[in-house]
Each structure stands twice: as structure tokens, then as C-alpha cells.
Backbone as CSV, one residue per row, in Angstrom:
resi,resn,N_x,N_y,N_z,CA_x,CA_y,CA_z,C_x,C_y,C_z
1,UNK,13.037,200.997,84.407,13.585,202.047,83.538,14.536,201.450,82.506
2,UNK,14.199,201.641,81.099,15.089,201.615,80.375,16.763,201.958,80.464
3,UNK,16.219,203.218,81.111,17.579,203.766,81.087,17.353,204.963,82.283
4,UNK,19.055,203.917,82.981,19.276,204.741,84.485,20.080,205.827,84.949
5,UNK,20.119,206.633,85.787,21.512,208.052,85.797,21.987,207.662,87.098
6,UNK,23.587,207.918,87.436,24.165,208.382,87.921,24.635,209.239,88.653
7,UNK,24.277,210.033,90.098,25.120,211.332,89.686,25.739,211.604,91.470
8,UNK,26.390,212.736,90.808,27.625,213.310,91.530,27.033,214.106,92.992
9,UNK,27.978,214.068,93.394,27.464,215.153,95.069,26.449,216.411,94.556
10,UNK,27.078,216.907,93.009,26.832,218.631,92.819,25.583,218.688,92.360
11,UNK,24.683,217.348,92.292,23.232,217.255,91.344,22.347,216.985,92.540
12,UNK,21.198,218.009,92.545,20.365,217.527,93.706,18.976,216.978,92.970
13,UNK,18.731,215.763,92.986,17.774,215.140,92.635,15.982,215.320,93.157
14,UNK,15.600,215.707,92.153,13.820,216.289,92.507,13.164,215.129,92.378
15,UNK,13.332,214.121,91.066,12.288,213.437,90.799,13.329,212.778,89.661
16,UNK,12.694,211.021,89.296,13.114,210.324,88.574,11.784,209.480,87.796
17,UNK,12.508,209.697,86.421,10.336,209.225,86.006,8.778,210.193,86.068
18,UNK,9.655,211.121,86.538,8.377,212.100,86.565,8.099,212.323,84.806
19,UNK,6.257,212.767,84.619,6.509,212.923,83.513,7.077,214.584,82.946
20,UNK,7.277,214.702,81.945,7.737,215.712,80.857,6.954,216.723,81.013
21,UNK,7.367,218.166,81.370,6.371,219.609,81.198,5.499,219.521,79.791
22,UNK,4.953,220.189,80.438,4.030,220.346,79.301,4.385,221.185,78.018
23,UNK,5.489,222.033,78.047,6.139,223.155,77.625,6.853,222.669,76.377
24,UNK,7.177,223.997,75.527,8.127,222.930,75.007,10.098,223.419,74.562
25,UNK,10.661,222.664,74.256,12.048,222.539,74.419,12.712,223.003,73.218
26,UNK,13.321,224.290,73.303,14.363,224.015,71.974,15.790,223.178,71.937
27,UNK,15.767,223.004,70.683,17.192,221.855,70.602,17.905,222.280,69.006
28,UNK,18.933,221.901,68.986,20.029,221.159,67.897,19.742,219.903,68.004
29,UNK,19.922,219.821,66.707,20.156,217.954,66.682,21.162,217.943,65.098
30,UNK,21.723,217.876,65.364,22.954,217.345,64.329,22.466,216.178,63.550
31,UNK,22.889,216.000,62.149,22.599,214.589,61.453,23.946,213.269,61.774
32,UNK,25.346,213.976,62.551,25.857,213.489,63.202,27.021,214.155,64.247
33,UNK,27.876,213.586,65.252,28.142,214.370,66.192,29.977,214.514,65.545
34,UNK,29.978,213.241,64.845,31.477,213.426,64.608,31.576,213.149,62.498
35,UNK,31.111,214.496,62.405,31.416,214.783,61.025,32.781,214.451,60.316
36,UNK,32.797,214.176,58.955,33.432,213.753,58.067,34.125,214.824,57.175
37,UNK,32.679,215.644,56.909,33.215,216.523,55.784,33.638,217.918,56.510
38,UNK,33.541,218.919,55.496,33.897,219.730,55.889,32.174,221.243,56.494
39,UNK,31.614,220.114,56.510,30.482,220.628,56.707,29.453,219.925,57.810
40,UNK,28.308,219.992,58.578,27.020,219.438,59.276,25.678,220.129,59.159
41,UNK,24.984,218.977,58.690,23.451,219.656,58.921,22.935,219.381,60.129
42,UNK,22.372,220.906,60.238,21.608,220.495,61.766,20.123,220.848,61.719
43,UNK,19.276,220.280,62.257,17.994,220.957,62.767,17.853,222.028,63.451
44,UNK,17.211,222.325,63.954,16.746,223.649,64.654,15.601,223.651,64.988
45,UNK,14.374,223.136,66.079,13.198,223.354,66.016,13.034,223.841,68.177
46,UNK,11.685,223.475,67.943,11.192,223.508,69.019,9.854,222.217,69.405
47,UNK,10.502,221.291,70.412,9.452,220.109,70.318,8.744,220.080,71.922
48,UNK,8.027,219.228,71.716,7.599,219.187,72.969,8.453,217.719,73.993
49,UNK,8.915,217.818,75.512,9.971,216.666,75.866,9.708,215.098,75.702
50,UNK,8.244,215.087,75.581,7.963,213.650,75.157,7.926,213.069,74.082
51,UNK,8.510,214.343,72.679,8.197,213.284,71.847,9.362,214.785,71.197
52,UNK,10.308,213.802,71.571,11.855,214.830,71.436,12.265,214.998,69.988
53,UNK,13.384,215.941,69.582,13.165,215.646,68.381,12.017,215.511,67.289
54,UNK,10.879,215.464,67.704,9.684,215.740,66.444,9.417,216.812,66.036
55,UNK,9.794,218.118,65.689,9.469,219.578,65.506,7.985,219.601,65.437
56,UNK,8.008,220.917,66.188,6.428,221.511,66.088,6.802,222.636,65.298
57,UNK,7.472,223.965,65.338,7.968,224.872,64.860,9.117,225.563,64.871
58,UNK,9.969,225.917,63.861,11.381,226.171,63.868,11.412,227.643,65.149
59,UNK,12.541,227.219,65.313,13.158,228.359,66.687,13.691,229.836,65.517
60,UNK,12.509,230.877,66.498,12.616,232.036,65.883,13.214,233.301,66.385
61,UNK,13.102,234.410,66.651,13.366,235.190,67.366,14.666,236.245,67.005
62,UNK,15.251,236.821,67.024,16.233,238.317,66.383,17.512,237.144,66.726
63,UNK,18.919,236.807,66.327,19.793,236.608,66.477,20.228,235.566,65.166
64,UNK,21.548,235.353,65.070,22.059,234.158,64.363,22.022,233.316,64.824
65,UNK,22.260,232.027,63.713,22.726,230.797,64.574,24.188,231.090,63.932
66,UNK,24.986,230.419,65.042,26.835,230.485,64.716,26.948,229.245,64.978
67,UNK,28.724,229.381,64.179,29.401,227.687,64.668,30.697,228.333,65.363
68,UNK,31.033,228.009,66.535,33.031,228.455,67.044,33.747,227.464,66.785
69,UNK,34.771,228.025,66.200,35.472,226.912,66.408,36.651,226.631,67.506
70,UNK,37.530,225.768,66.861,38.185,225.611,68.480,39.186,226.956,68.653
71,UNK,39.035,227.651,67.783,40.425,228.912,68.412,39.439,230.323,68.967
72,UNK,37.997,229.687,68.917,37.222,230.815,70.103,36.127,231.802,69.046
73,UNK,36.724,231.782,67.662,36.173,232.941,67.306,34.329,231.819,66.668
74,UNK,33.419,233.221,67.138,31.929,232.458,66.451,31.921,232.990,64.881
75,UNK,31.256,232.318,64.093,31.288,232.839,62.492,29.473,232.348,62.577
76,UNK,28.846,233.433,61.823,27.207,232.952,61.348,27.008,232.502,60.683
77,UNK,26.266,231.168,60.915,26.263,230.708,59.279,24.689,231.097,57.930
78,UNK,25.456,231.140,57.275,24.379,231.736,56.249,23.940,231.008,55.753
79,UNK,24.316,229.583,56.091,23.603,228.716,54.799,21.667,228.259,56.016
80,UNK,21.057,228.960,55.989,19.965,228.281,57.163,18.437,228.219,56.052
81,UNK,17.825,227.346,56.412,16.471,227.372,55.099,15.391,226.979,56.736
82,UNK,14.640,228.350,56.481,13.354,227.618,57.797,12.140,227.545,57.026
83,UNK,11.613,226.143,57.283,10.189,225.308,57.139,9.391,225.940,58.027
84,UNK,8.283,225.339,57.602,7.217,225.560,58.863,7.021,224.588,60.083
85,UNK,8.250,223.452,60.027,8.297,222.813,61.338,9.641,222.938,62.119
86,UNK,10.590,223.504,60.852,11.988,223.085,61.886,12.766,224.411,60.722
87,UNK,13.904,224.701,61.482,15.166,225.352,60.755,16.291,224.268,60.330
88,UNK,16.434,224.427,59.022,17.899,223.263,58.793,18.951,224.087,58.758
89,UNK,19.809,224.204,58.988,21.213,224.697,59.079,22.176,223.757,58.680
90,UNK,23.294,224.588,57.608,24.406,223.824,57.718,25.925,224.474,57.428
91,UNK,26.254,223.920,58.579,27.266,224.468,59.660,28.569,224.228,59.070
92,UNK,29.504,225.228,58.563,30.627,224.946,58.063,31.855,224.584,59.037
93,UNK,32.745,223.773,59.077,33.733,223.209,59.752,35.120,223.170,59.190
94,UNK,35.463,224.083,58.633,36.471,223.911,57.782,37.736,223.098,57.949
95,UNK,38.333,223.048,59.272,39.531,222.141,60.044,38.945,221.355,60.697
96,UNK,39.712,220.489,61.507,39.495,219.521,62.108,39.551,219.959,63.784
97,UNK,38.853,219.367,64.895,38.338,220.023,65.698,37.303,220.157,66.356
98,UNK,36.701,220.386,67.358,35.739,220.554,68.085,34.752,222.007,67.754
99,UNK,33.787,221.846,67.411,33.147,222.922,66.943,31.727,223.234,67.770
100,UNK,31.731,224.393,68.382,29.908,224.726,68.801,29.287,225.355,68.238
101,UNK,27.840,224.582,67.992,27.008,225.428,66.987,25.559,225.609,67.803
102,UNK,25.112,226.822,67.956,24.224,227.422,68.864,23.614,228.648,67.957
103,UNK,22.172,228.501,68.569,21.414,229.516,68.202,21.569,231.040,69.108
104,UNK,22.505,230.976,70.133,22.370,232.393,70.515,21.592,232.646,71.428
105,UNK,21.427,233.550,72.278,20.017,234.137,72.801,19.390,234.948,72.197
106,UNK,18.195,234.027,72.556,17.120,234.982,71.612,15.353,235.268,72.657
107,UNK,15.031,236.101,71.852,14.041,236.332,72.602,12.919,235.594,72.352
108,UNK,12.246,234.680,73.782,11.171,233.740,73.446,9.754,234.477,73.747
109,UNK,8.738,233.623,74.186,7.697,234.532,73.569,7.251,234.901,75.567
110,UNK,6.689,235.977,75.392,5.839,236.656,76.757,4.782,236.247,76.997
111,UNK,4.661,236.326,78.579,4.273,235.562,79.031,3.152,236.515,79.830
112,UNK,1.155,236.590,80.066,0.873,237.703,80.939,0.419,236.950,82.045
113,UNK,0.810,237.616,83.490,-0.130,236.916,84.637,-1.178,237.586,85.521
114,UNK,-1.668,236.848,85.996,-2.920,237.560,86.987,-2.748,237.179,88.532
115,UNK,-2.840,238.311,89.532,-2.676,237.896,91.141,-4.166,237.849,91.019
116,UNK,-4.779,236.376,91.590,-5.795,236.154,91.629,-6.520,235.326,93.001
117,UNK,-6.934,236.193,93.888,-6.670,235.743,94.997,-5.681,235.283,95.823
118,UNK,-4.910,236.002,95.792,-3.193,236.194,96.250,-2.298,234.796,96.029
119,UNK,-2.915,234.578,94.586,-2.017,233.770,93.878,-1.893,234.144,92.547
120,UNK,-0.707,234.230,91.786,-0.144,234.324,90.487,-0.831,233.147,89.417
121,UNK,-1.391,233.771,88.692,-1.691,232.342,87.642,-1.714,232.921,86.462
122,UNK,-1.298,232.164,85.307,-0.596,232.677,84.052,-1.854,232.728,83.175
123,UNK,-2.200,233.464,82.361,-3.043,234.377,81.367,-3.256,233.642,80.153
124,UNK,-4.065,232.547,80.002,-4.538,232.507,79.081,-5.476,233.290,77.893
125,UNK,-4.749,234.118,76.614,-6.081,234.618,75.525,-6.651,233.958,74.420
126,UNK,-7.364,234.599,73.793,-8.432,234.469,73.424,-8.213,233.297,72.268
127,UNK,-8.462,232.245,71.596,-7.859,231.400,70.643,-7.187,230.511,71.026
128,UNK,-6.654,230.514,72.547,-5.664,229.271,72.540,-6.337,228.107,73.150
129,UNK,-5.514,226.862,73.059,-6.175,225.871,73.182,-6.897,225.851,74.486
130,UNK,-7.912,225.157,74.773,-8.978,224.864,75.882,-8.319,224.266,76.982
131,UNK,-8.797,224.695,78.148,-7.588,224.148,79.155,-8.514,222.718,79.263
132,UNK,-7.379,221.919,80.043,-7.659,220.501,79.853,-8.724,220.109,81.513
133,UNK,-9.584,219.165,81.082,-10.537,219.178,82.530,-9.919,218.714,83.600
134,UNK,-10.101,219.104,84.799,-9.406,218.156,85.953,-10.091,216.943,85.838
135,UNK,-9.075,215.715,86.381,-9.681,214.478,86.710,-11.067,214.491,87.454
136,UNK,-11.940,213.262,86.791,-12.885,213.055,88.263,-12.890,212.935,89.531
137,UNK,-13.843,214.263,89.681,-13.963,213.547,91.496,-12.898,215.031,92.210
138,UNK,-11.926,216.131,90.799,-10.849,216.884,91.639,-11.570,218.449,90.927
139,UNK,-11.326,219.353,91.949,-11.373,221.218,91.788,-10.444,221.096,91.166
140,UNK,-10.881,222.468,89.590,-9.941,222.594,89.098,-8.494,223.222,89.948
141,UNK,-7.251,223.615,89.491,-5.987,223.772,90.811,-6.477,225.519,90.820
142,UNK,-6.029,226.042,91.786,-6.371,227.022,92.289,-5.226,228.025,91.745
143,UNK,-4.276,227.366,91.248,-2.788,228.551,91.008,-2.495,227.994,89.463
144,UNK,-3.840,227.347,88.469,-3.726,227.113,87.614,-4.010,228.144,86.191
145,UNK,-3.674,227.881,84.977,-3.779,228.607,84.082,-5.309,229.354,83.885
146,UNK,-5.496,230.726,83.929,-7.150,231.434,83.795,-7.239,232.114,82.500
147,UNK,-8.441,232.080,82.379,-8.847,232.636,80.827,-8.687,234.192,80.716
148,UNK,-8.565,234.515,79.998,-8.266,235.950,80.229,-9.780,236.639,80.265
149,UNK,-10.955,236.340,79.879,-11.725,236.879,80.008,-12.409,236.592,81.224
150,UNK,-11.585,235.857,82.363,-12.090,235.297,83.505,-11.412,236.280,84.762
151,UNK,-10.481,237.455,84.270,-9.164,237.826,84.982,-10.498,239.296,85.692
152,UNK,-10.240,239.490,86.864,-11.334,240.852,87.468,-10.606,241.904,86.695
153,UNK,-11.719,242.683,86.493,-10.963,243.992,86.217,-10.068,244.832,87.376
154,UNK,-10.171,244.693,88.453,-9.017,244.910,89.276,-7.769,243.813,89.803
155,UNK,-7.944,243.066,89.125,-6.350,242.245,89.579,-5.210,242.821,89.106
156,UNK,-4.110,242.834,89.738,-2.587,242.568,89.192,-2.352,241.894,88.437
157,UNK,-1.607,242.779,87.212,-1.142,242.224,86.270,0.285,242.610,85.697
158,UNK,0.998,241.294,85.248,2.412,241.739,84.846,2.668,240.984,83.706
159,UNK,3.644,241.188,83.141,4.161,240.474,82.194,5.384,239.933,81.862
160,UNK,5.909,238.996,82.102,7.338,238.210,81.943,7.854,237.694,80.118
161,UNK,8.697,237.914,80.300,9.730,237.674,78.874,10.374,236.354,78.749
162,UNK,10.707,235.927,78.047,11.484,234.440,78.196,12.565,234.791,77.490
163,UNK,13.595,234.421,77.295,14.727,233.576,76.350,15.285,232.414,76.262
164,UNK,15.635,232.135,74.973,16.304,230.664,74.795,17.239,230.819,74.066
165,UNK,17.793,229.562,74.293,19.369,229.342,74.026,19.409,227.723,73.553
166,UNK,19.918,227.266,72.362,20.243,225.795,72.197,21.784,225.763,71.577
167,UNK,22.065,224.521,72.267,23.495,224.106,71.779,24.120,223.116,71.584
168,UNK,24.856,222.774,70.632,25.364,221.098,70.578,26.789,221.627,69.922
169,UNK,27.533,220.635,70.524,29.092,220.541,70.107,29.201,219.162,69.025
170,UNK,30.090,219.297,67.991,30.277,218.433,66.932,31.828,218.450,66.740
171,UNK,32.495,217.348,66.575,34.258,217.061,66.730,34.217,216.416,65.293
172,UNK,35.128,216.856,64.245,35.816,216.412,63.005,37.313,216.370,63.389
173,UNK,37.388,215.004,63.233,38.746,214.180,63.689,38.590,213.953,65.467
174,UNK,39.666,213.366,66.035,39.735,213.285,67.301,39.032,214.474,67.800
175,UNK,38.462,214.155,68.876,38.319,214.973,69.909,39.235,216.055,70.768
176,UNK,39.240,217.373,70.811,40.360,218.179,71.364,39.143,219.397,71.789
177,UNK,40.555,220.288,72.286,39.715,221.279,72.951,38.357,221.614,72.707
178,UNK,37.909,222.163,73.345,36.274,223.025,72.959,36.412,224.290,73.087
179,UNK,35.404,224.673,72.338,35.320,226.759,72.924,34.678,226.456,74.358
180,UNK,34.925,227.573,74.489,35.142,228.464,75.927,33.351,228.669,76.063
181,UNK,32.752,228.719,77.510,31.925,229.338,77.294,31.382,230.724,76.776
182,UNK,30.468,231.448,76.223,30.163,232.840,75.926,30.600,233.588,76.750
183,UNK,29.803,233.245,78.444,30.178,234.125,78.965,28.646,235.657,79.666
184,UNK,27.640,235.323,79.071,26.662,235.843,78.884,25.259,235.316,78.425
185,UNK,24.412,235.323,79.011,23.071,234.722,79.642,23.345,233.590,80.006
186,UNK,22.383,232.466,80.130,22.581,231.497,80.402,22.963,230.295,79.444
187,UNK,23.600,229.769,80.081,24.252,228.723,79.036,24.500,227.372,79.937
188,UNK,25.025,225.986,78.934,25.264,224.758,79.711,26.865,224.637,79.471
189,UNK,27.620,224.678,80.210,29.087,225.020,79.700,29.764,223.095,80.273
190,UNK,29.894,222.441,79.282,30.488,220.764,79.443,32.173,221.281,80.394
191,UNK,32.214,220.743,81.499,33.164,220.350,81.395,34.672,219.533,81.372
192,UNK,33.929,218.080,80.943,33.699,216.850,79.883,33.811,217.044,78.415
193,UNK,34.810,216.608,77.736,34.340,216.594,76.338,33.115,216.342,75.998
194,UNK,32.461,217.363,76.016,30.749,216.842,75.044,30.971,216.027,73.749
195,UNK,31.914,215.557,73.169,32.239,214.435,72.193,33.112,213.273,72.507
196,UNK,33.194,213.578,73.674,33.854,211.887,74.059,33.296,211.139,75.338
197,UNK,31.929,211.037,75.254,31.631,210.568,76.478,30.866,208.917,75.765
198,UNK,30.980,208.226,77.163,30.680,206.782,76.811,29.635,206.455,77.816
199,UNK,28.780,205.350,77.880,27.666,204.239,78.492,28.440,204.434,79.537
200,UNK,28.764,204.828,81.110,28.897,204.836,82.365,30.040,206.249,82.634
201,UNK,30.162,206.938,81.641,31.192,207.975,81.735,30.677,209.199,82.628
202,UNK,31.195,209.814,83.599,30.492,210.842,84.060,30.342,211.904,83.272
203,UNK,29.006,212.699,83.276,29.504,213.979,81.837,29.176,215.169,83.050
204,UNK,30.172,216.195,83.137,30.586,217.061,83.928,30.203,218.090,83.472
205,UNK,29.240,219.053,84.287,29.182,220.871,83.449,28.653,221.594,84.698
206,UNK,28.565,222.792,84.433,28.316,223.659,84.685,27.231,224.797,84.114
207,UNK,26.031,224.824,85.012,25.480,226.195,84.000,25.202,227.334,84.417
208,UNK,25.886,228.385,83.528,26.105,229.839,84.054,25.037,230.642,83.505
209,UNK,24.964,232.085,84.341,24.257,233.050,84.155,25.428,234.508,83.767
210,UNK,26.139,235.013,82.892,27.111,235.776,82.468,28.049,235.044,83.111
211,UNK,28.603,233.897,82.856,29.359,233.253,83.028,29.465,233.108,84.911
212,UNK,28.850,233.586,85.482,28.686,232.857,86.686,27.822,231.467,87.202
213,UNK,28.868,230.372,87.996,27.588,229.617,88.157,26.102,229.607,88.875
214,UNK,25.073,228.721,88.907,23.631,229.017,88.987,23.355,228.333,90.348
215,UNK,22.996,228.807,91.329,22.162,227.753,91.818,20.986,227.859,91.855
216,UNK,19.983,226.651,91.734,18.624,226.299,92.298,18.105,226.553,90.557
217,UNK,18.791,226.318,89.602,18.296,226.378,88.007,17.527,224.773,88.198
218,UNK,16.682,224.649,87.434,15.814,223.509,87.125,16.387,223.173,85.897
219,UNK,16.627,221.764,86.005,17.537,220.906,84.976,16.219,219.766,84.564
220,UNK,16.311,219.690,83.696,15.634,218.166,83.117,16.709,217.560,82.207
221,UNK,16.565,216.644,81.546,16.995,215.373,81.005,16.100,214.890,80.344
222,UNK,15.848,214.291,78.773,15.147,213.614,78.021,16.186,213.091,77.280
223,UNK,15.732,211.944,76.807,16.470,210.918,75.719,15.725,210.754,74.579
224,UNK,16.452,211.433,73.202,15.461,211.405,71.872,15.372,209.781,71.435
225,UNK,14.390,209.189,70.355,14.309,207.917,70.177,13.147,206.784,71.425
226,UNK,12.878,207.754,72.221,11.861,206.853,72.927,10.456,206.688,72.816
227,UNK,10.284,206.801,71.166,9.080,207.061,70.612,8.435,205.407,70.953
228,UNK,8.984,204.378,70.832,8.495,203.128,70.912,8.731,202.421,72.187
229,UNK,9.391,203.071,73.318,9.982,202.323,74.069,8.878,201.822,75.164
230,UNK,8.389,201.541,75.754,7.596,200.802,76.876,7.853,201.616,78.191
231,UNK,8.669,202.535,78.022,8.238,203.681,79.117,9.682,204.996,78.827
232,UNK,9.293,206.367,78.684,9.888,207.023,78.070,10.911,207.528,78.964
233,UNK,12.091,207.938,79.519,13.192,208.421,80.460,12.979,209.695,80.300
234,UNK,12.834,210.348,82.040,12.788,211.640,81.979,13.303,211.746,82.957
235,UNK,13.828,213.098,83.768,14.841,213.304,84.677,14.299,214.627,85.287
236,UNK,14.748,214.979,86.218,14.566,216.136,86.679,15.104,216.966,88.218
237,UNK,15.829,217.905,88.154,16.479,218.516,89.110,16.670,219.684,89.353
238,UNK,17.951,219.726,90.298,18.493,221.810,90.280,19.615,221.366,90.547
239,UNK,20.171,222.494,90.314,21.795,222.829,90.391,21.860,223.264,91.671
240,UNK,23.081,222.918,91.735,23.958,223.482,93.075,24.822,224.617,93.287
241,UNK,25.420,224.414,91.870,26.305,226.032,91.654,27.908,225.407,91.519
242,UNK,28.688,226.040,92.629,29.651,225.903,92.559,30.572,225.090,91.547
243,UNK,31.231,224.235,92.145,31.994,223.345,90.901,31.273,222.630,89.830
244,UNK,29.988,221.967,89.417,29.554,221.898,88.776,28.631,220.511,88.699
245,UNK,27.923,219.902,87.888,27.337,219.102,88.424,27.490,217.920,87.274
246,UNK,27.206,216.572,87.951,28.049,215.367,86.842,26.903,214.408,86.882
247,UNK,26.827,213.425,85.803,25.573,213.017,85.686,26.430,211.538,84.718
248,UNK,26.146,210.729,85.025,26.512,209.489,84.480,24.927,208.525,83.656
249,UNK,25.400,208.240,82.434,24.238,207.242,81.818,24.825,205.810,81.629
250,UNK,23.737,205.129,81.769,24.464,203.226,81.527,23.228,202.738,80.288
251,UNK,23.195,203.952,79.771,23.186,203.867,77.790,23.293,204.672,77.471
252,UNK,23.304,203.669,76.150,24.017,205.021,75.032,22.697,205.617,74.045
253,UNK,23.203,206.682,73.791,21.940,207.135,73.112,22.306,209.075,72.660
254,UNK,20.996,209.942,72.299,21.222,211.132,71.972,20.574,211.735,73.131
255,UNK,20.922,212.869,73.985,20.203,212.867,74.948,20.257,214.829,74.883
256,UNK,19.014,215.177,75.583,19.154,216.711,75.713,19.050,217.392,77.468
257,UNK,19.999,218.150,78.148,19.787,218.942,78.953,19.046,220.268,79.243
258,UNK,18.125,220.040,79.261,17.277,221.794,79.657,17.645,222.132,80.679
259,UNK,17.744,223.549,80.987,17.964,224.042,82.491,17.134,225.724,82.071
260,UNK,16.270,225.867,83.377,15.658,227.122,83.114,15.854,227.584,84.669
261,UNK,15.528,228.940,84.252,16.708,230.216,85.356,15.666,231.369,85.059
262,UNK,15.260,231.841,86.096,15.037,231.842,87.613,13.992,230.633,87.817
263,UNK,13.926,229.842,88.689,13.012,228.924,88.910,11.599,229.300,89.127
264,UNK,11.111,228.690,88.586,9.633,229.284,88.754,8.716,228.513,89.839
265,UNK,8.286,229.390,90.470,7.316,229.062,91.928,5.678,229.094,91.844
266,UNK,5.023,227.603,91.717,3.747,228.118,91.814,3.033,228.465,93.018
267,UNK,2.223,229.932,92.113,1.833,230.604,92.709,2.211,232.157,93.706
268,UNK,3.608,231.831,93.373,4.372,232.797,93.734,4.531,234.170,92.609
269,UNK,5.187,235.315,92.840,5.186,236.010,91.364,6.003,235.616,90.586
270,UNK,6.228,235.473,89.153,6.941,235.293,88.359,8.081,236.491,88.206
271,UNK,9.180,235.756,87.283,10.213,237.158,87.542,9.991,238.026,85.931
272,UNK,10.450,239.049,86.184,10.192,239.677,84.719,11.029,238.867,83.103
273,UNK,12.248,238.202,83.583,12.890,237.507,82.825,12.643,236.284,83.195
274,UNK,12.531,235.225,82.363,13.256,233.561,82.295,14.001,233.154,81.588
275,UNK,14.697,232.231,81.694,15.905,232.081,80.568,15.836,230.561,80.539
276,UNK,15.437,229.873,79.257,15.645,228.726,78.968,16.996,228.363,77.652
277,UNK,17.882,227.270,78.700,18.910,227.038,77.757,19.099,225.400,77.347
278,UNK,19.756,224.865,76.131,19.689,223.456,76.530,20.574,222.859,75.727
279,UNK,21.307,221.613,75.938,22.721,221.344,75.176,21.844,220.005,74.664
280,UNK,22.413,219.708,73.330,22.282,218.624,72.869,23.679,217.481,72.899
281,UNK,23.583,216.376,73.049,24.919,215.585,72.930,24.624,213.914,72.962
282,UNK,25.459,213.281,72.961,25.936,212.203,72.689,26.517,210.854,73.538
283,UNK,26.190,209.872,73.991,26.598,209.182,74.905,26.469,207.563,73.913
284,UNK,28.041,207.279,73.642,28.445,206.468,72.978,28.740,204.988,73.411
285,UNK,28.780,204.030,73.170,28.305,202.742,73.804,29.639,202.708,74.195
């Protein structure tokens, strides 16, 4: 491995090196973490975890993107121009300070399923891409994605909602306080300066559901920039809840946290909500 983690009692470890969902991730990505002016451009997209940072399509859905600053209050920013691969934003900072700039919750896209032989499997329609063949020699999986024109006319059927949430903190001048968490849906709340962390530093958080903590949320980890590397870093876990969970890197680099809430069970029913949230940040040599 390029690059190895660390972690604390509060992180329960699933898998190391596993590869990347198939799904894909919204993010911030800042053009830098510790701005100069009185301003930052940021991205805004939605990529897939293996090839981080590359936009497929800008993050859409009813809400603003805001920046807080450090005395709590959020302001929207108006300056946002969306492409057909990414949203650019740029984020006013007027003082000096720790600033969060987040898209909000918003509503992601729905999801339909089928009980299909007393298993749940998610609803593929009509136009979307071709599901991929099983290996030689294997049945396709039994609690895998079905065509919708494959679904009986008497099965169970439901439909689940998603939301997402992205966030990255940016510090002009020293590093000092941060805002507070929201407080409402899910979120990754640092609590670690998300702008002062270094190559072996523990980075400390917590992630809440209305500001309570989570347990059994599914966490991943990707590192943007591993487009060339000889094997790409991926991570993967759950939360514990309580005090919070700490995660140490021995490099430096731009790295993103996903965590999605309620965990999803294959084959089990899905819940009517999911909530995907994910912090962007910084780990300095």
C-alpha cells in the first residue's frame, strides 16, 4: 500500500484495499485549503471513488450551497456557474478564519425495489446501462440488480429516497475555531481541526444524524490523485457512535470521507430514506 491508516478504539475496521463501490460520491474540492484572498473556488461534482475528483455530473437537487463562518452564521453564495460535469462555486471569506462550505442536504435521486423471491433487489429501467456479466464458470448473484421488465407482476414493490450532503472546511490565516455542526441530517462533524492536520496526526470526528451520534454508518475513505499510482487506497468501515472515531494517515495528500446512514443490507429491505454525507480535507506533510 501506498498509503497506510491508523486508527483509534472508536473505528471498527471492515476491510482494507477492498475495491471502491460502484456508486458514486459527492464532494468539494477546493482549488486550495488555506486561501489567501478574500475569496475560494470550489468544485462541486459527483465522481465515481476510483477515479476521485474527475466529475461525471455537477451535484443537483433543491438547496444552496453556503459558506459559515467562524461566528456560526451560514451565508449562500451566489456566485455558482454549473457545467455539464461539475458546479464551480466561489465562496466568499471576507475575514480571516476557518470557514465551511457545504452543499446542504439535498435530495438525491430514488431508488425502486423488487421482493423477489424473498429477497430485495434494486430495479433496474428501461435505458440504463446493461448489467455487467458474471465471471466464468459463476450464477448470476441472486440479491443482484433486475431489469424491470424482468420484475412478476405480483412482487413487492417500494421505493427509497436518498440524500446528500458534501463538505470541506477552508482556514484564511492561522487556523482557529470552526463552525459548529448543523445539527440536522447527517453530517461528518471534525473534531480535529480539519485544517491543521499532518502525515501521522490523528484526525478525530464524529458523524451525526440531527446532531446525534451514528452507529453502524458505513464509512469509506479514498485519496484523490491516485490516478497513476500502482495500486489505488481505499478504506472501508462503520462507526461506533459514541465519542467519535479517529483515523491517522502516514501521507500526505487530499483525501475524502463518505459515510452513508442507514446501512444497507443485501437482500434485506431497504429503508425508505438513505443519507449520504462526505467531508473533503487535507493531510499536510
Amino acid at each position: 500500500m501506498r498509503c497506510l491508516i491508523g486508527f483509534a478504539a472508536g473505528l471498527t475496521v471492515l476491510a482494507l484495499g477492498s475495491a471502491a463501490s460502484a456508486g458514486h460520491m459527492p464532494y468539494l474540492a477546493p482549488l486550495t485549503f488555506a486561501p489567501h484572498r478574500d475569496m475560494v473556488t470550489v468544485q462541486a461534482a459527483m465522481s465515481e471513488e476510483a477515479h476521485m475528483f474527475v466529475p461525471d455530473f455537477p451535484i443537483r437537487g433543491a438547496g444552496d450551497f453556503t459558506v459559515t463562518g467562524p461566528d456560526g452564521a451560514a451565508v449562500k453564495i451566489a456566485a455558482v456557474t454549473v457545467l455539464k460535469e461539475m458546479a464551480v462555486l466561489e465562496a466568499p471569506l471576507p475575514t480571516e478564519g476557518t470557514w465551511r462550505i457545504s452543499t446542504g442536504e439535498r435530495a438525491g435521486r430514488s431508488a425502486k425495489w423488487a421482493k423477489i423471491d424473498g429477497v430485495w433487489r434494486m430495479v433496474r429501467g428501461p435505458g440504463g446501462p446493461p448489467r455487467p456479466a458474471p465471471p466464468p464458470g459463476e450464477a448470476p448473484r441472486a440479491d443482484g440488480p433486475i431489469d424491470e421488465a424482468a420484475v412478476p407482476p405480483s412482487a413487492e414493490t417500494l421505493t427509497s429516497v436518498g440524500t446528500l450532503r458534501a463538505d470541506l472546511y477552508v482556514t484564511r490565516g492561522a487556523p482557529k475555531a470552526f463552525p459548529k455542526p448543523v445539527g440536522q441530517g447527517l453530517e461528518i462533524a471534525p473534531l480535529s481541526h480539519p485544517n491543521d492536520l499532518y502525515a501521522g496526526d490523528a484526525f478525530r470526528f464524529q458523524v451525526l444524524n440531527d446532531g446525534q451520534p451514528v452507529v453502524g454508518a458505513q464509512l469509506s475513505i479514498v485519496r484523490a490523485g491516485d490516478a497513476y499510482a500502482a495500486q489505488h487506497f481505499t478504506w472501508s468501515g462503520v462507526t461506533k457512535g459514541g465519542a467519535g472515531e479517529a483515523v491517522s494517515f502516514d501521507q500526505p495528500g487530499v483525501y475524502v470521507i463518505q459515510a452513508q446512514y442507514p446501512p444497507r443490507v443485501e437482500g434485506a429491505a431497504p429503508t425508505a430514506k438513505s443519507m449520504t454525507t462526505t467531508l473533503t480535507f487535507e493531510v499536510s506533510r
